[in-house]
ROPA-453815 format. One record per residue (C-alpha): x, y, z; residue number from 1. Coordinates in pm, 1 decimal, padded with zeros to 6 digits. Each point is the difference from the previous one (the first is absolute). Layout:
<nodes>
NODE|X|Y|Z|NUM
...
</nodes>
This chain:
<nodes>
NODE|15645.3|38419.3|25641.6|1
NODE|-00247.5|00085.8|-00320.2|2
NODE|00182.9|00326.9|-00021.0|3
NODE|00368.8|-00143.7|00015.5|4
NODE|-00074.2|-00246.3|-00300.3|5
NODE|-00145.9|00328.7|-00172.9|6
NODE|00326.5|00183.9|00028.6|7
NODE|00208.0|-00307.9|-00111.6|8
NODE|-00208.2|-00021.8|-00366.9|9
NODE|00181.3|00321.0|-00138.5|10
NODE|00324.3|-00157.6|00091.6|11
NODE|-00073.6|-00326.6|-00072.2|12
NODE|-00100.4|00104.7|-00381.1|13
NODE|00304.5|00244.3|00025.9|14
NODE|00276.7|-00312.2|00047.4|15
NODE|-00174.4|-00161.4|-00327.8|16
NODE|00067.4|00220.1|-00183.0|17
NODE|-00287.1|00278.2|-00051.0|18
NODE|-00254.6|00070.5|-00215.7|19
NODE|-00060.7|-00256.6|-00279.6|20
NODE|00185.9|00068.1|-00335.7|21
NODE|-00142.9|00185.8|-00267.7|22
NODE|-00172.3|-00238.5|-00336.9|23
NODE|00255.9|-00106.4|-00241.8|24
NODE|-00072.3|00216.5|-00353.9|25
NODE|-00157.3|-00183.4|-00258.3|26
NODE|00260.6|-00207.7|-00255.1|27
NODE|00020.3|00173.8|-00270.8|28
NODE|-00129.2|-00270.7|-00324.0|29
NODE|00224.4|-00027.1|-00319.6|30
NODE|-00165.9|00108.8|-00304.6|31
NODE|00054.4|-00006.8|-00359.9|32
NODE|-00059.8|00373.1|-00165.6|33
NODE|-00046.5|00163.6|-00363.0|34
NODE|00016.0|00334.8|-00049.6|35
NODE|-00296.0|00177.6|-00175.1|36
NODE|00096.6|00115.2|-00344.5|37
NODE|-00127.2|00169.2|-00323.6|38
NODE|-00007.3|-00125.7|-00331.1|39
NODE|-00197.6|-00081.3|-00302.8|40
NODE|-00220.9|-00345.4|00058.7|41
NODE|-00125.4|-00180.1|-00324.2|42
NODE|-00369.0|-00076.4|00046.6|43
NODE|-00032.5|-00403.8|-00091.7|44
NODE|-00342.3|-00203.3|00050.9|45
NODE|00051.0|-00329.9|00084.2|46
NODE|-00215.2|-00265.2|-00166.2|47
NODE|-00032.4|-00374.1|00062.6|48
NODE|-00085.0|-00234.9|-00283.8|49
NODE|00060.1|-00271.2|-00247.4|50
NODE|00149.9|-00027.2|-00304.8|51
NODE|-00157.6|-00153.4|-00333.3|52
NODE|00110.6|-00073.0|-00315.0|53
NODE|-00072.2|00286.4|-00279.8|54
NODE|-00215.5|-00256.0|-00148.6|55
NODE|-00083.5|-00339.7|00048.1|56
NODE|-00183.8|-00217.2|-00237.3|57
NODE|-00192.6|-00333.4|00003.9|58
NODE|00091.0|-00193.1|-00338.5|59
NODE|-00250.2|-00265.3|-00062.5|60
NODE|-00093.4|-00252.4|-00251.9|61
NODE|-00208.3|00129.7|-00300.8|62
NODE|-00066.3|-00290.9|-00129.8|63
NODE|-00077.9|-00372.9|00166.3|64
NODE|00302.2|-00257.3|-00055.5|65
NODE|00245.7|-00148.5|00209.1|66
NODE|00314.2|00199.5|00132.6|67
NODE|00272.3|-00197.7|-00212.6|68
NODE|00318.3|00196.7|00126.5|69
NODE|00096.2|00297.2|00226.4|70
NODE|00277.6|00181.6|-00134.4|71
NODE|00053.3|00292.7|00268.4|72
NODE|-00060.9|-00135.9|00346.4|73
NODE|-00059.3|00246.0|00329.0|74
NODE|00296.9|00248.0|00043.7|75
NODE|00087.2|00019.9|-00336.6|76
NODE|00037.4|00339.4|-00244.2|77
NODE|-00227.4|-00018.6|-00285.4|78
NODE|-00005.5|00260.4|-00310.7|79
NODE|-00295.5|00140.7|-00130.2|80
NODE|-00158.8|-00226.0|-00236.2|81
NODE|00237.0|-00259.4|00120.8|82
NODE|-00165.8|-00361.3|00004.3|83
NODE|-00009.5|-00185.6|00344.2|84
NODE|-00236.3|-00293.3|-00017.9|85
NODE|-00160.1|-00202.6|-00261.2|86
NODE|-00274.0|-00146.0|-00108.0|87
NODE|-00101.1|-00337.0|-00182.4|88
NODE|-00063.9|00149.5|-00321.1|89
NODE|-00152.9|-00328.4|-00194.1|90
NODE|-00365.5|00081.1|00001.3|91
NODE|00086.6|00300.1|-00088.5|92
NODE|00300.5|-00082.1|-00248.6|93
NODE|-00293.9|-00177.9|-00212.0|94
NODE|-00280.6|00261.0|00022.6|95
NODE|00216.6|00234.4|-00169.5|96
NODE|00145.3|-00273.7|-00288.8|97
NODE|-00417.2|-00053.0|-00019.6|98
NODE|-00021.1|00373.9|-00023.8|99
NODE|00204.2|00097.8|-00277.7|100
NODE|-00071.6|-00336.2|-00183.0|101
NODE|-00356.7|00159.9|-00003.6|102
NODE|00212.6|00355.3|-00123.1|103
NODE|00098.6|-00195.9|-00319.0|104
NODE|-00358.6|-00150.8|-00091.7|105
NODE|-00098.4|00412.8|00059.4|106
NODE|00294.7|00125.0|-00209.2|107
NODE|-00141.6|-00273.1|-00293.2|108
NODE|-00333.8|00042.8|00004.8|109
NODE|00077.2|00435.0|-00015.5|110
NODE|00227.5|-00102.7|-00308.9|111
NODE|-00249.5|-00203.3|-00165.0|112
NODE|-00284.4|00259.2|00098.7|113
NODE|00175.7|00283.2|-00179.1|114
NODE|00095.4|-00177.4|-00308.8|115
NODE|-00375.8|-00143.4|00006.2|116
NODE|-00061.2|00417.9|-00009.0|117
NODE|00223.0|00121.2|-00249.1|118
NODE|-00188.2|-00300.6|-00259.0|119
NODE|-00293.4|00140.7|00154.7|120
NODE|00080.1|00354.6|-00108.0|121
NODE|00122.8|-00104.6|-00387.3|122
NODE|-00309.2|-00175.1|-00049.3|123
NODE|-00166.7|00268.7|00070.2|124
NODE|00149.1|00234.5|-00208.9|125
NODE|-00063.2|-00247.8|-00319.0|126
NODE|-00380.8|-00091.3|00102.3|127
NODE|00139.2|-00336.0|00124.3|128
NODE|-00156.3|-00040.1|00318.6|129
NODE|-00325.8|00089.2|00179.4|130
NODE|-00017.7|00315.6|00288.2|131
NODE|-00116.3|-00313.1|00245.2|132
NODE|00321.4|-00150.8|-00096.1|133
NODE|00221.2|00262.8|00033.6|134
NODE|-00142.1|00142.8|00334.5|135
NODE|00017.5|-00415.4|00134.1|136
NODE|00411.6|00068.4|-00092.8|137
NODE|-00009.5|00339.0|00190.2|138
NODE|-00169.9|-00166.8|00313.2|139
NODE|00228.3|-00274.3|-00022.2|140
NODE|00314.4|00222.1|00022.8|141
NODE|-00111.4|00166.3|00272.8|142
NODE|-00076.1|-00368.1|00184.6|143
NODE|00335.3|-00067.8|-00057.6|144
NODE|00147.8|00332.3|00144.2|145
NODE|-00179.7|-00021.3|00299.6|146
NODE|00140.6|-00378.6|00050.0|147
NODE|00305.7|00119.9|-00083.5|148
NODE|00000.1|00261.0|00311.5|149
NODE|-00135.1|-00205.2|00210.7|150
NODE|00251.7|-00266.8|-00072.4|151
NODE|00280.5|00250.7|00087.5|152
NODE|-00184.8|00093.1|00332.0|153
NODE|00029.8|-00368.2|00090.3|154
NODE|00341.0|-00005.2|-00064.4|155
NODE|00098.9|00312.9|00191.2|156
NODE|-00225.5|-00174.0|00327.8|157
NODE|00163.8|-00308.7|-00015.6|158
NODE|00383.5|00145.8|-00055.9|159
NODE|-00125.5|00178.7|00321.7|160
NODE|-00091.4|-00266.0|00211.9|161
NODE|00297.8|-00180.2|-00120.0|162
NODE|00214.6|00317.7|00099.7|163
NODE|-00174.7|-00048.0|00358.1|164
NODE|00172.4|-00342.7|00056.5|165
NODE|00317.1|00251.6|00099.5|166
NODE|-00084.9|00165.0|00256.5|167
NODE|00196.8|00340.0|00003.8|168
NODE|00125.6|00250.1|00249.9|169
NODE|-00208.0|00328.1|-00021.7|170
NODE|00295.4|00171.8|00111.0|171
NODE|00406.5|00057.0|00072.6|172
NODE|-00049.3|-00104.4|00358.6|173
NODE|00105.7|-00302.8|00207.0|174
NODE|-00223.7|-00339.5|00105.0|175
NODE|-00134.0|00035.2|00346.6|176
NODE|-00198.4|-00315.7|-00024.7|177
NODE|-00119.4|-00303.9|-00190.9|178
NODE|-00363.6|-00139.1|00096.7|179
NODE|00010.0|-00330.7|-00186.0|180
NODE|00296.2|-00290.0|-00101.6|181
NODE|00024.6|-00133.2|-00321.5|182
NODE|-00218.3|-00272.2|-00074.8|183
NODE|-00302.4|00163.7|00147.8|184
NODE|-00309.0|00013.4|-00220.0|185
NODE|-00080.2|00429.6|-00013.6|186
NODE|-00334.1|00100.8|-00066.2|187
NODE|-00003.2|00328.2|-00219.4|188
NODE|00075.4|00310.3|00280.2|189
NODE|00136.1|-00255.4|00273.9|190
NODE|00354.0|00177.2|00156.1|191
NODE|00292.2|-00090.4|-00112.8|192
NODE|00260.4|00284.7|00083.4|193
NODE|00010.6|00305.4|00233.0|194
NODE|00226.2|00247.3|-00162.0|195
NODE|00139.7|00307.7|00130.3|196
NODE|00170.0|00343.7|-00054.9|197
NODE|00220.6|00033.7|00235.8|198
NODE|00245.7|00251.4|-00164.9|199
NODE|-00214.3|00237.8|00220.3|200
NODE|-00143.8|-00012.5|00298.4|201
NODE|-00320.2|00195.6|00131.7|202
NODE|-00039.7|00073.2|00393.0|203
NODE|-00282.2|00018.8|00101.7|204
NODE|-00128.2|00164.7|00333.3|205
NODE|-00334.0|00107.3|00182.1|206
NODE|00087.5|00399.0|00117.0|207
NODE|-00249.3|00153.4|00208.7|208
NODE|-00220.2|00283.3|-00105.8|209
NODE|00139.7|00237.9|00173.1|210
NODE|00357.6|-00002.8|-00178.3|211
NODE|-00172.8|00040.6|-00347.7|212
NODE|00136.2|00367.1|-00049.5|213
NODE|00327.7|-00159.1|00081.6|214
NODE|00067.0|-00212.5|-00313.5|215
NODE|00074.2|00117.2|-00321.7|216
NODE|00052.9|-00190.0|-00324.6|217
NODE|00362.6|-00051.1|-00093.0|218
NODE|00139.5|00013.5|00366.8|219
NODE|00313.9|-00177.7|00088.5|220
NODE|-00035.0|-00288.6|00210.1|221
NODE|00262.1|-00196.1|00202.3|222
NODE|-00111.2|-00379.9|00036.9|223
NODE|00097.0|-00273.6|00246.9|224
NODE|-00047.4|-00324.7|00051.1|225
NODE|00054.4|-00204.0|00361.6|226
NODE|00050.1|-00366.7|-00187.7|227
NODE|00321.7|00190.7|-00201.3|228
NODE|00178.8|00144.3|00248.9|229
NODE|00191.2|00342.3|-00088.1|230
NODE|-00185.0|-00027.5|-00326.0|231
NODE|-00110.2|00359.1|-00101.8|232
NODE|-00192.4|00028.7|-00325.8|233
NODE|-00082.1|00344.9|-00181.4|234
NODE|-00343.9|00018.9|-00113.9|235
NODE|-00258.9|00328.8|-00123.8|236
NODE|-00364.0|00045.6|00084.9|237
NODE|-00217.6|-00044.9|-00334.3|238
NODE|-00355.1|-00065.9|00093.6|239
NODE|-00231.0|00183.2|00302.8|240
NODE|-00360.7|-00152.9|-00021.5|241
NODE|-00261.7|00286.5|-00029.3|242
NODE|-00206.0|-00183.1|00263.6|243
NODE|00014.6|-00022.6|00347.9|244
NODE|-00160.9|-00350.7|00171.3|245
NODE|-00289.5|00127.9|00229.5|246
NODE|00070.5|-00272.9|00227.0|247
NODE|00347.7|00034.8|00116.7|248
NODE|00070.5|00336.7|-00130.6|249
NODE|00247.4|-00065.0|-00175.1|250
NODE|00123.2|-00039.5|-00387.3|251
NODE|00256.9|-00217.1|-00240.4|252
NODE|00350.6|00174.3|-00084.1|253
NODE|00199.4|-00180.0|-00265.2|254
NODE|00411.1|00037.5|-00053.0|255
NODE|00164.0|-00172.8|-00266.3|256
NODE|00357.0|-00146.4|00090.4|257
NODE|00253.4|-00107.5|-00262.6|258
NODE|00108.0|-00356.2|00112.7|259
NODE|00358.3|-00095.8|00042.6|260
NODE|-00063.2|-00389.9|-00066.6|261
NODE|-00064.0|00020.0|00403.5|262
NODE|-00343.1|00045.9|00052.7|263
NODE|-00333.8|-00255.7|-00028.3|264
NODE|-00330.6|00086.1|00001.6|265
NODE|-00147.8|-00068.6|00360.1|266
NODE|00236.3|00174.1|00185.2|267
NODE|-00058.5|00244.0|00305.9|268
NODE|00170.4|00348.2|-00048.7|269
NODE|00000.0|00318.7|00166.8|270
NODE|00012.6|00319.0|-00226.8|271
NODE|00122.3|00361.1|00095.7|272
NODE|-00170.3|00263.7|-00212.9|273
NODE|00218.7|00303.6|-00011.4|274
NODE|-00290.4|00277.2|00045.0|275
NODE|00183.6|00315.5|00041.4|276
NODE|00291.2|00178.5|00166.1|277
NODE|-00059.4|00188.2|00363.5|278
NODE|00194.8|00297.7|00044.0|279
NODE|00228.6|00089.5|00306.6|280
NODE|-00166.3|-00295.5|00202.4|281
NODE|00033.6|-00054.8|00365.3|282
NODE|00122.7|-00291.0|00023.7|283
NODE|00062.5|-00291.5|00320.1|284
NODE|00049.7|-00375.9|-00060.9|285
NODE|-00318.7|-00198.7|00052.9|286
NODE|00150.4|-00185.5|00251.0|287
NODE|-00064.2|00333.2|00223.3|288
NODE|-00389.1|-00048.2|-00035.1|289
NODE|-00197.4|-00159.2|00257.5|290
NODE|-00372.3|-00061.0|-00127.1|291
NODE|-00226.5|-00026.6|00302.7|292
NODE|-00322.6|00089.7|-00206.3|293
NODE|-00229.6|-00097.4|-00289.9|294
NODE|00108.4|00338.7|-00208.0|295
NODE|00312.3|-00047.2|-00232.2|296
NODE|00064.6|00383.9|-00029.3|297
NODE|00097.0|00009.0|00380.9|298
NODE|00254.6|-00148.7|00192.0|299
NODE|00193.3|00023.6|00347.5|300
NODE|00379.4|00090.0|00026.1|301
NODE|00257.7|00029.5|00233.2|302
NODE|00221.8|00324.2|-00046.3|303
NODE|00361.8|00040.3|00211.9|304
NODE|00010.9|00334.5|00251.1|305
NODE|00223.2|00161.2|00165.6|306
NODE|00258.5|-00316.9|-00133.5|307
NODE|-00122.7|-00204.0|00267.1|308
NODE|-00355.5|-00056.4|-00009.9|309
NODE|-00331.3|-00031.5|-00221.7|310
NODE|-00269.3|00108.8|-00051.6|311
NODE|-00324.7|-00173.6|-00134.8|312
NODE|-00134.7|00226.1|-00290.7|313
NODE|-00323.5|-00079.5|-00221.1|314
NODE|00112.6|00059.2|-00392.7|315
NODE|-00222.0|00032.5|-00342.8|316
NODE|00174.2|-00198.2|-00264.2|317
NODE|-00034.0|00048.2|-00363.8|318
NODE|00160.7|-00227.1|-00306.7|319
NODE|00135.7|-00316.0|00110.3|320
NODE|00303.4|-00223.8|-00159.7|321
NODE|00190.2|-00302.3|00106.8|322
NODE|00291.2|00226.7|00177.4|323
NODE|-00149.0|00313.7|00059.1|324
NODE|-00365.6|00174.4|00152.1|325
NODE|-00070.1|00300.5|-00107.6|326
NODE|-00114.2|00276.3|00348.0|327
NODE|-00213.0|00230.3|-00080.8|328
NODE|-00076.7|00113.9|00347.0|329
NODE|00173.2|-00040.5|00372.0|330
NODE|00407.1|-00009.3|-00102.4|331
NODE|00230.8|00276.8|-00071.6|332
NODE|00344.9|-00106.8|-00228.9|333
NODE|00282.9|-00045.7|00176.6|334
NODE|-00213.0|-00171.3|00328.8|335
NODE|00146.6|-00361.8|00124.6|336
NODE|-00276.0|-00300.2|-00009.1|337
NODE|-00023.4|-00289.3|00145.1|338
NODE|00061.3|-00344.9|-00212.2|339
NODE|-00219.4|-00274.0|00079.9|340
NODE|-00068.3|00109.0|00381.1|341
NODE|-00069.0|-00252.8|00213.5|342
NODE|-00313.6|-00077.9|00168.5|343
NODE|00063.9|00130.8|00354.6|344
NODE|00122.2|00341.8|-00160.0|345
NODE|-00130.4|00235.9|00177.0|346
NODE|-00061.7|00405.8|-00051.6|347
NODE|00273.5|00145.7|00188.7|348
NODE|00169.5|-00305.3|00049.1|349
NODE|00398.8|00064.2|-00019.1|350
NODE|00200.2|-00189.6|-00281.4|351
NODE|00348.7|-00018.5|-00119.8|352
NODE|-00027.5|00107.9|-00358.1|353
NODE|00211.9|-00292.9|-00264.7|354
NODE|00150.1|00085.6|-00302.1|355
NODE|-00222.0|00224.6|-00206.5|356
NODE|-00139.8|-00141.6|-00339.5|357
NODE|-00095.5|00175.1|-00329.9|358
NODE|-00275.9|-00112.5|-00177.5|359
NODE|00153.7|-00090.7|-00329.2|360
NODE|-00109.4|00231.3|-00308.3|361
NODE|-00055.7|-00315.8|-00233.9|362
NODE|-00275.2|00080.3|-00209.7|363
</nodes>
């Protein structure tokens, strides 16, 4: 009985149809490509920063009196020289009238020194008057010249102090801030007025040590900022500091940018410094790059065989941009990468290549 149901099995399995079917191939995963190419790839360094006014100034009170008037407010253009607040000038009005009231007593007493001199000096001549005499109208001339001077001193400090009541702009520039409303009582070097430059701009940015061979004075620098979108601003490197901080390695690079009436001070910008020009690079979008490790020089790609399938290839990379990385090692031109591969990507996983893209040449 055993044996019968033994003999059956092989038909049994026959009438259903055989041996089991073979495992469906893999589906093959649609991928975006760019071909490998050659071309020359400018060199930028990218910098992160602020910007700051060329200069900025605090204008204070010189003297002590009460702010009277404000004649440019915050926001306006101001000429150099031009006034923009002032002062109660009363005090001071009458220190100066006192001043050169005490000029004309000086200018009197010189006049009737030197006539007192001149007598002096005909007496003398006839036997007229004694040496005591004479030298008592010498000293007295000279009293009355160094009154005189010191008169005119006291009017030149109190036309000063009176010229103090208007308080000037140190420079063509624009007012970034007033510090105190009129009425306020100002003691002498209280603020009054922040006052900037702004015709140009200075970026400033902390570069680390290890780019210092990198910069050079006069570079060309491309300048963006994310509150002004699309805004582009051309700017040039003019200052490298000769010192390099010990704690964070790093040191102060300063590019002056010609303002188009769009920038403010305080803003957060991102430079590219144009370095230098790279020769024949190999080039692949960065979008091909997967970074699985702490070393920027190395990165993981996916290359297209045999038009169906890829391969996972370790590359060396060289100068970097926004739409190209330079290869230096682990492509060939002409090879077919893989654009943003997805996770599960496998090496030797099949694919259905997309349209080929060209990384564009922009510089």
């Amino acid at each position: 009985m055993s044996r019968a149901v033994v003999v059956l099995a092989p038909l049994l399995l026959s009438a259903c149809g055989g041996a089991p079917p073979p495992p469906a191939a893999p589906r093959a995963l649609p991928v975006r490509v760019a071909t490998v190419e050659t071309r020359d790839l400018e060199d930028r360094l990218a910098l992160n920063g602020s910007l700051r006014p060329r200069r900025q100034v605090e204008v204070v009170a010189e003297v002590a009196a009460r702010l009277v008037a404000v004649v440019r407010d915050e926001g306006a253009r101001v000429g150099d020289g031009e006034v923009i607040a002032r002062l109660d000038d009363t005090d001071y009005r009458l220190a100066h009238d006192r001043a050169r009231a005490v000029l004309a007593v000086a200018e009197a007493n010189q006049a009737h020194a030197v006539a007192e001199k001149e007598r002096a000096d005909n007496l003398r001549q006839t036997g007229g008057i004694t040496d005591k005499d004479h030298l008592s109208a010498e000293v007295g001339l000279q009293v009355a010249a160094a009154s005189l001077l010191q008169a005119k001193a006291e009017v030149a400090i109190a036309a000063q102090q009176l010229a103090r009541c208007e308080i000037r702009a140190p420079f063509a520039g624009r007012v970034a801030r007033r510090h105190a409303d009129p009425g306020a009582m100002l003691a002498s070097g209280t603020p009054v007025f922040t006052v900037v430059d702004d015709t140009v701009l200075e970026f400033r940015s902390e570069v680390p040590s290890a780019d210092f061979g990198k910069l050079k004075l006069g570079a060309p620098v491309s300048l963006t900022v994310d509150a002004l979108d699309g805004y582009v601003a051309e700017g040039r490197l003019v200052r490298i500091a000769p010192l390099v901080d010990d704690r964070n390695r790093t040191f102060e690079a300063v590019v002056e940018v010609a303002n188009g009436q769009r920038l403010v001070g305080g803003l957060f910008a991102r430079a590219a410094v144009r370095v230098g020009t790279v020769p024949g690079a190999l080039v692949v979008p960065p979008t091909a790059l997967v970074r699985e490790g702490a070393d920027p020089d190395r990165a993981l790609v996916f290359v297209v065989i045999a038009g169906d399938k890829v391969e996972r290839r370790e590359v060396t990379l060289g100068v970097e941009s926004a739409e190209a990385t330079q290869v230096r090692e682990g492509l060939r031109a002409g090879e077919n990468v893989v654009l943003d591969p997805p996770a599960s990507l496998a090496n030797g996983a099949p694919v259905e290549p997309q349209a080929a893209a060209v990384p564009s040449p922009r510089g």
